[in-house]
C-alpha positions as CSV (number, residue, x, y, z in Angstrom):
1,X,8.6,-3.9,5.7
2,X,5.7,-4.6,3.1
3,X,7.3,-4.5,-0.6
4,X,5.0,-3.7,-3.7
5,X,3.1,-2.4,-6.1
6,X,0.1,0.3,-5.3
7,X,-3.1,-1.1,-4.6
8,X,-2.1,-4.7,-3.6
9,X,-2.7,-4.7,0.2
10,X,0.0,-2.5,2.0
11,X,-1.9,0.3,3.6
12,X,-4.8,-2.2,4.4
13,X,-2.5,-4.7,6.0
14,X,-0.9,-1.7,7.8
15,X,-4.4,-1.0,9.2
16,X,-5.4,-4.7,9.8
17,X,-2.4,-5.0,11.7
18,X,-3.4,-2.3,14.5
19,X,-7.3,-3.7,14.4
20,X,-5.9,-7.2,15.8
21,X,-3.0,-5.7,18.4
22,X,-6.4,-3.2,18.9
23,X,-3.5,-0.2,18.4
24,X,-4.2,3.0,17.4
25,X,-2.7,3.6,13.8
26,X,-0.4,6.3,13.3
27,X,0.4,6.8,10.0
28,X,3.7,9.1,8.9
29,X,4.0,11.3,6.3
30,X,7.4,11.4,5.0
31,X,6.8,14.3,2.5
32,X,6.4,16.5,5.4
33,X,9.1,15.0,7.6
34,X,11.7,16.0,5.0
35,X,13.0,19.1,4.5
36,X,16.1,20.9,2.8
37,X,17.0,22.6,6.5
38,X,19.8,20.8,8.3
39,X,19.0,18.8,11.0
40,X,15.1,19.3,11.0
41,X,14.1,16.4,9.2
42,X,16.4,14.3,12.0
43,X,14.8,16.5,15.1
44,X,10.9,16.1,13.6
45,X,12.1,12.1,12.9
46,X,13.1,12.4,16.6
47,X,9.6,13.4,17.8
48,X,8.1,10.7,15.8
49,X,10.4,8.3,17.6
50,X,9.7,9.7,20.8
51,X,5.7,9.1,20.3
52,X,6.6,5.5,19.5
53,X,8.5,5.3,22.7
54,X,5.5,7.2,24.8
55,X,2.5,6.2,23.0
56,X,1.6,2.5,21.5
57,X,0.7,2.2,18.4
58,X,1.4,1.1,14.6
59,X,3.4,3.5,12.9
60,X,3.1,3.4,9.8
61,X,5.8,5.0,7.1
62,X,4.4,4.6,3.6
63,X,6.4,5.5,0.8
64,X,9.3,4.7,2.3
65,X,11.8,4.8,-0.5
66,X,11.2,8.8,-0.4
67,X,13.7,8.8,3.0
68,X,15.1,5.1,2.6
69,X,16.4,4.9,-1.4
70,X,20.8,4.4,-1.1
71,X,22.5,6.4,0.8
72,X,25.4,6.3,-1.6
73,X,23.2,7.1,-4.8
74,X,24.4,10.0,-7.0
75,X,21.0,11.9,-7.1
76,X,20.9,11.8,-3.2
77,X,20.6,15.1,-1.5
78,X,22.7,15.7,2.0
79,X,19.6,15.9,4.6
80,X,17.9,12.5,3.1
81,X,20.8,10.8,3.8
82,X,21.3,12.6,7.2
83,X,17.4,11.8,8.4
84,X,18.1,7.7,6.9
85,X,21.1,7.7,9.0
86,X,19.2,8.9,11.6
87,X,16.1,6.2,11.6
88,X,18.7,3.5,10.9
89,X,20.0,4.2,14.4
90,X,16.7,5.2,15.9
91,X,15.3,1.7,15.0
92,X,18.1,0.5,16.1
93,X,18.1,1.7,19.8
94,X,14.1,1.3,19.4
95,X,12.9,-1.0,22.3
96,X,8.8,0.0,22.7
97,X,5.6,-1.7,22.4
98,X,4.9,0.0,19.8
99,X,5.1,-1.7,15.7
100,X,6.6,0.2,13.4
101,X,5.3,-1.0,9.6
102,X,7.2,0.7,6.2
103,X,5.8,0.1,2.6
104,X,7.2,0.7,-0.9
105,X,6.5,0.7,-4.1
106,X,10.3,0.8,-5.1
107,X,12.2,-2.2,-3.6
108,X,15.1,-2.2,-5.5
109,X,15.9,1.6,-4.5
110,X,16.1,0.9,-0.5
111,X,19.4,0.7,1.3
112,X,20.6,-2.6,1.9
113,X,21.3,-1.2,5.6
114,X,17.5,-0.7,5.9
115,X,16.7,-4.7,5.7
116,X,18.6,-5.9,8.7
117,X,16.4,-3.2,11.2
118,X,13.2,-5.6,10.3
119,X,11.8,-9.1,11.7
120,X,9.7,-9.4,8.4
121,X,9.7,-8.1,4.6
122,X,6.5,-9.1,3.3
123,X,6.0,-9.1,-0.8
124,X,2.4,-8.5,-2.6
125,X,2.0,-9.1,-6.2
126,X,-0.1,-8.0,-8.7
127,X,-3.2,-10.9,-8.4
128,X,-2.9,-14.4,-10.4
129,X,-5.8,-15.2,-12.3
130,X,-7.0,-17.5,-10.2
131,X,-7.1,-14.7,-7.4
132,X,-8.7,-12.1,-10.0
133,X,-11.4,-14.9,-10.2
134,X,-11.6,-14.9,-6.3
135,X,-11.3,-11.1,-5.6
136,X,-14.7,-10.8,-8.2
137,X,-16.5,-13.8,-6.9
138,X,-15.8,-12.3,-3.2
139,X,-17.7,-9.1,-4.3
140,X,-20.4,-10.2,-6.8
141,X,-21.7,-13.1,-6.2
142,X,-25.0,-13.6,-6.1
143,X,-25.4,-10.5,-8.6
144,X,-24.4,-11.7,-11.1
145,X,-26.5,-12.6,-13.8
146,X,-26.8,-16.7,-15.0
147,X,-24.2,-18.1,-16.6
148,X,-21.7,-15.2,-16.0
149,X,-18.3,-15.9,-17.6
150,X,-16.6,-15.7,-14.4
151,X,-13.6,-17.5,-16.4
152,X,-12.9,-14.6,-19.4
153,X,-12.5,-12.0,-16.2
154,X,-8.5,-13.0,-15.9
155,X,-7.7,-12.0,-19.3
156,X,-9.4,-8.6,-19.2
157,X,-8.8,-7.8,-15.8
158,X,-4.7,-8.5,-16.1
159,X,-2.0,-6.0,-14.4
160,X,-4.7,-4.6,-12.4
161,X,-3.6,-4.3,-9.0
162,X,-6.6,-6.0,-6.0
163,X,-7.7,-2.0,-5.3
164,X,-8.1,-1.3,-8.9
165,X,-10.6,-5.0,-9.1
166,X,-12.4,-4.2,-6.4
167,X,-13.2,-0.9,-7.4
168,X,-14.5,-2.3,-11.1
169,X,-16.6,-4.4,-9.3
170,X,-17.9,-1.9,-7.1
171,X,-18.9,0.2,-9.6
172,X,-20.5,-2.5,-11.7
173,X,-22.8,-3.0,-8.5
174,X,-23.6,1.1,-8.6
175,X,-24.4,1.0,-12.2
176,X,-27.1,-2.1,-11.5
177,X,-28.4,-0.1,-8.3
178,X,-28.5,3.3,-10.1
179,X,-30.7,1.8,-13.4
180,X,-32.6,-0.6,-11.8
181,X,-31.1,-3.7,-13.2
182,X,-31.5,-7.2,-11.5
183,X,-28.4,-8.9,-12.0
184,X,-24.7,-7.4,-13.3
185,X,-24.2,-8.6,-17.1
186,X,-21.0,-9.8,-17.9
187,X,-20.6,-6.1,-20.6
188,X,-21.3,-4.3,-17.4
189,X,-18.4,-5.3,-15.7
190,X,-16.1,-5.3,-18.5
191,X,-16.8,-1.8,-19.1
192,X,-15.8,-1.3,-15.6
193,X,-12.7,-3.0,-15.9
194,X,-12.1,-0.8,-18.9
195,X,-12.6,2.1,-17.3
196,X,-10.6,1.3,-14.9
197,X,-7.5,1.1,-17.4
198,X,-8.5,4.2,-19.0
199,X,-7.9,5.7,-15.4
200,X,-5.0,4.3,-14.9
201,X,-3.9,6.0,-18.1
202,X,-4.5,9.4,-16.8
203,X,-2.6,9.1,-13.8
């Protein structure tokens, strides 16, 4: 079970994972597992369960809180707790080759019942500074321009998830490319960062 917030690692770890078992990655889409019929959700969870069983591979079920949030909660419809029930025991009598890998966003919404059917829960965090530092160093250097501030970056890049970072520095290093410039100026890539929150905004 990997636990946190979007763009720290989840999906990429999901995908890193079938690279070094060299498994084929499999990736499930709860939104179109679930349904308001009775007892589809449980028979289309059953073919996914069967695949596991006939075909190895990571599985991966992101989103998870959309089938696994408490089966007891008072905004809970009938068929999500039927197909929980039902992957609770399917996990349960699982005995393949194959891994099965969950993520959320929403910890604190997952039935308690759901932790006991995992080896592992893995947390990722939102990056320290010192790993904002790293995370732009591991992208620019050696376009940067002289004397680049790498130590301001923490400050303005803070709350930004490792996606949202790398993709500020990314586009700093399109902007140089695009008009011709030698190095990335520190102003380039706080603009970058800033449009990065202004994104986020509109979300």
């Amino acid at each position: 079970m990997l636990v946190g917030p979007p763009g720290t690692g989840k999906t990429y770890t999901a995908s890193a994972l079938a690279g070094e078992l060299d498994y084929p990655l499999f990736q499930v889409r709860l939104d179109s597992l679930i349904t308001k019929f009775m007892g589809e959700s449980a028979a289309k969870l059953r073919q996914v369960f069967d695949a596991v069983s006939n075909v190895r591979g990571v599985y991966f079920f992101d989103e998870f809180d959309a089938l696994g949030s408490q089966r007891q909660g008072s905004n809970d419809v009938g068929e999500a707790r039927r197909i929980l029930n039902s992957f609770l025991q399917m996990i349960e009598e699982d005995h393949s080759n194959s891994l099965i890998v969950c993520a959320t966003n929403h910890i604190e919404v997952l039935d308690t019942a759901l932790f006991r059917r995992f080896d592992d829960v893995i947390r990722y965090s939102i990056p320290t500074s010192d790993e904002i530092v790293r995370l732009f160093k591991s992208r620019l250097s050696g376009h940067v321009a002289k004397g680049f501030q790498w130590s301001k970056l923490p400050e303005l890049a803070e709350g930004l998830s490792n996606a949202e970072i790398i993709r500020a520095a990314d586009e700093a290093l399109k902007e140089t490319l695009i008009y011709g410039h030698d190095k990335i100026s520190f102003k380039m890539l706080k603009e970058s960062i800033a449009d990065r929150r202004e994104m986020r905004k509109s979300i």
